[in-house]
N, C-alpha and C positions, 0 to 999 in steps of 0.2 A: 433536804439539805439546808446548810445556815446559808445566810447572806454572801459572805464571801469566799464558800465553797461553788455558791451557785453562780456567782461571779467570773472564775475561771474555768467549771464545768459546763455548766447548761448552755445545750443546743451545740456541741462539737459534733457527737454522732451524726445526728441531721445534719449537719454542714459540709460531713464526708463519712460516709455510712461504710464507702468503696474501702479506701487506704486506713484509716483509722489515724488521720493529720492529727499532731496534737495541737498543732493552731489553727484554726478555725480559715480553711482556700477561701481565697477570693475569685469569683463565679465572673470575670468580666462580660458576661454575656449579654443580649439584648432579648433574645428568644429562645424558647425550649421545645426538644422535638417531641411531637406525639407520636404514641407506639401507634395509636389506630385515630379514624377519625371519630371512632364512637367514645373511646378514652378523650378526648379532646373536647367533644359535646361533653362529658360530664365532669371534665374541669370546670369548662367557662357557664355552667349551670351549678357548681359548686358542691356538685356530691362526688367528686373525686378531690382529693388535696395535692395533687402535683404542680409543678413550675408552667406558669402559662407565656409571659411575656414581666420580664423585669419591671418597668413599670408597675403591676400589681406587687412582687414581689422576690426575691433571688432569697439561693439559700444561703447566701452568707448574710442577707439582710436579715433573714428569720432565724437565724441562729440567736445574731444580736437580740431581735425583740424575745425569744425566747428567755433569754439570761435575762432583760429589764423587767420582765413580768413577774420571772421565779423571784427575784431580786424584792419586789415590791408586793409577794405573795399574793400578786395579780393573776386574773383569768389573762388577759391576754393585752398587748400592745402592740404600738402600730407606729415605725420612726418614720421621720419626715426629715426633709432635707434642710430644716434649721428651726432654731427653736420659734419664731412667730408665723411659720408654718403648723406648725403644733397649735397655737392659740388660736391661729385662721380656723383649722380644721375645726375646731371643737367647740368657734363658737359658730360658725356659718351654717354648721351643719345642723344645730340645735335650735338657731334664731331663723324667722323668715320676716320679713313686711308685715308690721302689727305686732309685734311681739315683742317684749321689752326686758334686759340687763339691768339689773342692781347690780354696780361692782364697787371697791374698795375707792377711794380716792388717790391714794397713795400706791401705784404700782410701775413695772418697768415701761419705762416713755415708746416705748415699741407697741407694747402693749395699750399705753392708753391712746396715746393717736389714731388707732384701731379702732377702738370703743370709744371713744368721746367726738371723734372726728370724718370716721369713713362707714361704721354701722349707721351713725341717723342716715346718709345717701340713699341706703337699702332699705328704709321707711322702718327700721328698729328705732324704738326710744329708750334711751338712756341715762342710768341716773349713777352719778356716780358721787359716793356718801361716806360717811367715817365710820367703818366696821366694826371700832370698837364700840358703839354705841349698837345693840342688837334692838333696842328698842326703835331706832331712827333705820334699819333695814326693815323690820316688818311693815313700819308705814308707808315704804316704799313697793310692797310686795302687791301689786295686782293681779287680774286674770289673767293680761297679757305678759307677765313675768315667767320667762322661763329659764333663767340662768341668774344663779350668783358665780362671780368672779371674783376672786381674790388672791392675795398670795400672803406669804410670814416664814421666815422674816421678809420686812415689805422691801423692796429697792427705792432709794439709796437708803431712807433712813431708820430701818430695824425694827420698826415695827413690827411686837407679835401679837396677833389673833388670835383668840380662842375657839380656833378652829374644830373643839366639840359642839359648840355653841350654836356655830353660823351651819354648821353642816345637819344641825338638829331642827332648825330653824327651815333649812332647804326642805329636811324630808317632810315637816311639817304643812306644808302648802306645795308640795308636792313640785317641787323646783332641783333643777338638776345644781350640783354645787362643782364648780369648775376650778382648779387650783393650781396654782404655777410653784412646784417645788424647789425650785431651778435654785435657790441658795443654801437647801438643804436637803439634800438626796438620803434616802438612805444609806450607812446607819444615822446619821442627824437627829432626820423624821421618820415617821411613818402616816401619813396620810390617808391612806387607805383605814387602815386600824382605827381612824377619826371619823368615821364616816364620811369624807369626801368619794367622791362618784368618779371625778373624772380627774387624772394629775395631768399636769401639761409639765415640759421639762425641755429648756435648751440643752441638751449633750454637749454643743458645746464646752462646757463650762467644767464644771464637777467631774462629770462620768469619765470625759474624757482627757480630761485634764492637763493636754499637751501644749495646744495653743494651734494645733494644725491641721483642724476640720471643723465643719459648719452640721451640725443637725439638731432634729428636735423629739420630740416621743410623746404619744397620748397612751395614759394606760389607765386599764380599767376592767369592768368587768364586758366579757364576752357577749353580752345580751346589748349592753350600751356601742361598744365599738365594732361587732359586725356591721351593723347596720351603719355605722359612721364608714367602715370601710370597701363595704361594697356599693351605699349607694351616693358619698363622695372623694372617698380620698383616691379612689384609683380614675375618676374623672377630672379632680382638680392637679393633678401631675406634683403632688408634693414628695417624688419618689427622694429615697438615698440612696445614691451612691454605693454599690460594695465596696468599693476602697475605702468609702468613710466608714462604714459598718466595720469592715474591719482593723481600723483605727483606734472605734469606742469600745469594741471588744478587747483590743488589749490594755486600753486604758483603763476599764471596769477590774479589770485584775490587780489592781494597787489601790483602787478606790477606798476600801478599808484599812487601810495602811495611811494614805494621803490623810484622808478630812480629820482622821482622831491628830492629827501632826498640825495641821493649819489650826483648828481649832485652836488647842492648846498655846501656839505662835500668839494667834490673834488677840487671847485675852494676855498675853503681858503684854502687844504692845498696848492695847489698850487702858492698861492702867498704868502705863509711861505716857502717855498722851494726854489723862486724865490730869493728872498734875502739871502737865504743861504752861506757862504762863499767857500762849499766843493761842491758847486753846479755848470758846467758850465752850464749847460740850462736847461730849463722845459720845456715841450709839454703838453699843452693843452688846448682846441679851447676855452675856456673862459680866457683867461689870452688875456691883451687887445696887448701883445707882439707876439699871433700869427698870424702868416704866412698869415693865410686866416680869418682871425678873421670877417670882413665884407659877406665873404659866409658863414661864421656862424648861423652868425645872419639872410643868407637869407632862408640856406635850412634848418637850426635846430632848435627845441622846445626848446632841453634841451640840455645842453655842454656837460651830459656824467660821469661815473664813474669814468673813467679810465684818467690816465696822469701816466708821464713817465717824466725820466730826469737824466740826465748825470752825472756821477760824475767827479771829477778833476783827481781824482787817477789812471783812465780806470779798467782795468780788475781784479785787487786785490781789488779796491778799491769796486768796486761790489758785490763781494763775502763778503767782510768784511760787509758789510752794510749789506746784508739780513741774514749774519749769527747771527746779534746781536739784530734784531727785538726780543721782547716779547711779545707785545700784538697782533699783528698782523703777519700773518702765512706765513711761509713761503713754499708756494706751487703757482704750475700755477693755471689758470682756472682765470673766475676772473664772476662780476657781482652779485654776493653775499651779502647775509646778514653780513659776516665777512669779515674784507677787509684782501687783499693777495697780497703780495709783491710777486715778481721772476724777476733772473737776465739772460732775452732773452738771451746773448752770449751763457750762460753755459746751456740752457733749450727749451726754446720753440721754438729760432730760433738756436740752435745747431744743427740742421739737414744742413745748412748753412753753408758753408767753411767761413773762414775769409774774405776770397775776395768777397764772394757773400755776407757777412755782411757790406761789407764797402764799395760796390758797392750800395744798399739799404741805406745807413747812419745809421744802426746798431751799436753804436759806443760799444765798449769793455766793457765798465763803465755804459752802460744805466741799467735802472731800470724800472720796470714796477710797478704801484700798481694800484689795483683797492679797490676801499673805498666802505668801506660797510656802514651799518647803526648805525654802534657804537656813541658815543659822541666826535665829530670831535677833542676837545679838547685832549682827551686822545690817538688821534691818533698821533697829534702832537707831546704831550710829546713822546710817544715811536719813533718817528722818529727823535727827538733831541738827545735823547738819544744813538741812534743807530750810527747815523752819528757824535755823540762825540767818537767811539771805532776808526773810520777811520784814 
């Protein structure tokens, strides 16, 4: 089945095999009974596949991961209860003391405060470098390297990757390649088909697109994440929720409906912003102005929700802009039905010193918006409007 047949189908049976629901029960349970105690030894020894205790897993949660795998023409996934839960798992479990992360410079400030700030603790060393340069990653590739990290498009500022390249690079020194798809899900990207190893994904965002649950998803192949899931994600308690699971499961059923809509939103506002006079640049990878517009077009479906862009004013001038938005909100998070403005300096990358902002190209005055599904025109007007208070 296609993407967004498997979207609405995959993993219903499993979820109710009994009634034949067409929406996928929610299992509020905490534990499952065994028929025998010999059934029960070979659960928790793994050569039975039945329900042991929620924490490892419920079937409305497996249902879900069943659909993001089919979805991502994955062996198998594994959600978690947010998305830097997902990055936790999948670098912790791959890094120990003495072993060292080449990642991106430029990625979500969740994520770098993680790797630049709480791995060295754990005696990891980390180098964190500018991906588009492939020759300045392999200088960085030692014995002790066991992870590249990266994401594309980059957060805030639209950075893309040539995510053949760096994943060709991983296999070649035999490094696992770790990728946070979270601004462009399938249809978008396809990551897997790039030779990435392992995709890391906030749900919140995209997949589920509402604005009213927290998860996250590592997918991959079955050889990589058993062993990521039995010998730590059901010891480090990064369980979801069933009521969130089944949240993202009905949110995955417009998925392919939504992003081809955002998308399309995002690049006219972006070339009404382009001409902007209070504007000095816009990011993003459909505006025939960027950077990498030709790897665009090779490794992306769809350009994406999300664009960003500078103002003239820098760091007031920022504030002032998202404080005078009306129709569209001013909070993080983004991939949503309602589009959401936020200004990185003062929010998502504040975790960031000024100097790690400006080492990154963080600039003072950037703006982030991700466009929802509203009527593009009306987004306009309120960003006319907004940027006439500056």
């Amino acid at each position: 089945m296609r993407l967004s047949t498997n979207a609405i189908h995959k993993g219903l049976h499993f979820a109710d095999p009994t009634y034949g629901s067409v929406a996928p029960p929610i299992y509020p349970t905490a534990t499952f009974v065994f028929p025998t105690a010999k059934e029960g030894a070979l659960r928790f020894a793994g050569k039975s596949k039945g329900m042991i205790y929620s924490r490892f897993t419920n079937p409305t949660v497996s249902a879900l991961e069943m659909k993001l795998a089919a979805m991502e023409e994955a062996e198998m996934c594994i959600v978690t209860s947010s998305g830097m839960s997902a990055i936790t798992l999948a670098l912790l479990h791959n890094l120990k003391a003495g072993d060292s992360i080449v990642s991106h410079k430029v990625i979500y400030g969740g994520a770098y405060e993680l790797i630049a700030n709480i791995l060295p603790r754990y005696g990891i060393k980390v180098h964190l470098i500018d991906f588009k340069n492939i020759q300045e990653i392999e200088k960085h590739i030692d014995k002790t390297t066991k992870v590249l990290y990266f994401e594309s498009p980059s957060n805030p500022l639209l950075e893309v990757l040539d995510i053949k390249k760096i994943t060709a690079l991983a296999k070649k020194h035999h490094i696992l390649s770790v990728f946070d798809n979270t601004f462009a899900p399938p249809p978008a990207q396809e990551p897997l088909k790039l030779g990435v190893d392992i995709i890391v994904y906030s749900l919140t965002k995209y997949h589920n697109g509402h604005s009213d649950i927290i998860g996250g998803a590592v997918v991959g192949s079955t050889k990589l994440l058993q062993l990521m899931y039995c010998h730590s994600f059901i010891f480090f308690g990064l369980t979801m929720s069933p009521f969130t699971a089944y949240l993202v499961s009905r949110g995955l059923a417009t998925l392919n409906l939504r992003l081809p809509h955002q998308s399309a939103s995002a690049l006219t506002i972006a070339k009404f912003l382009e001409k902007h006079p209070k504007i000095a640049r816009v990011y993003y990878p459909g505006l025939a102005s960027h950077p990498q517009r030709a790897l665009v077009r090779k490794q992306m479906n769809y350009n994406g929700g999300i664009l960003a862009f500078e103002l003239k004013g820098g760091y007031k001038a920022g504030e002032k802009m998202v404080n005078n938005v009306k129709l569209i909100h001013l909070a993080v998070s983004l991939g949503a039905v309602e589009s959401l403005i936020e200004h990185p300096a003062s929010m998502t990358h504040s975790e960031l010193s000024p100097e790690q902002r400006k080492q990154s190209n963080i600039g003072e005055g950037l703006i982030r918006l991700s466009v929802g599904i509203e009527d593009v025109k009306d987004l306009i007007e309120d960003l006319t409007q907004a940027l006439k208070k500056i």
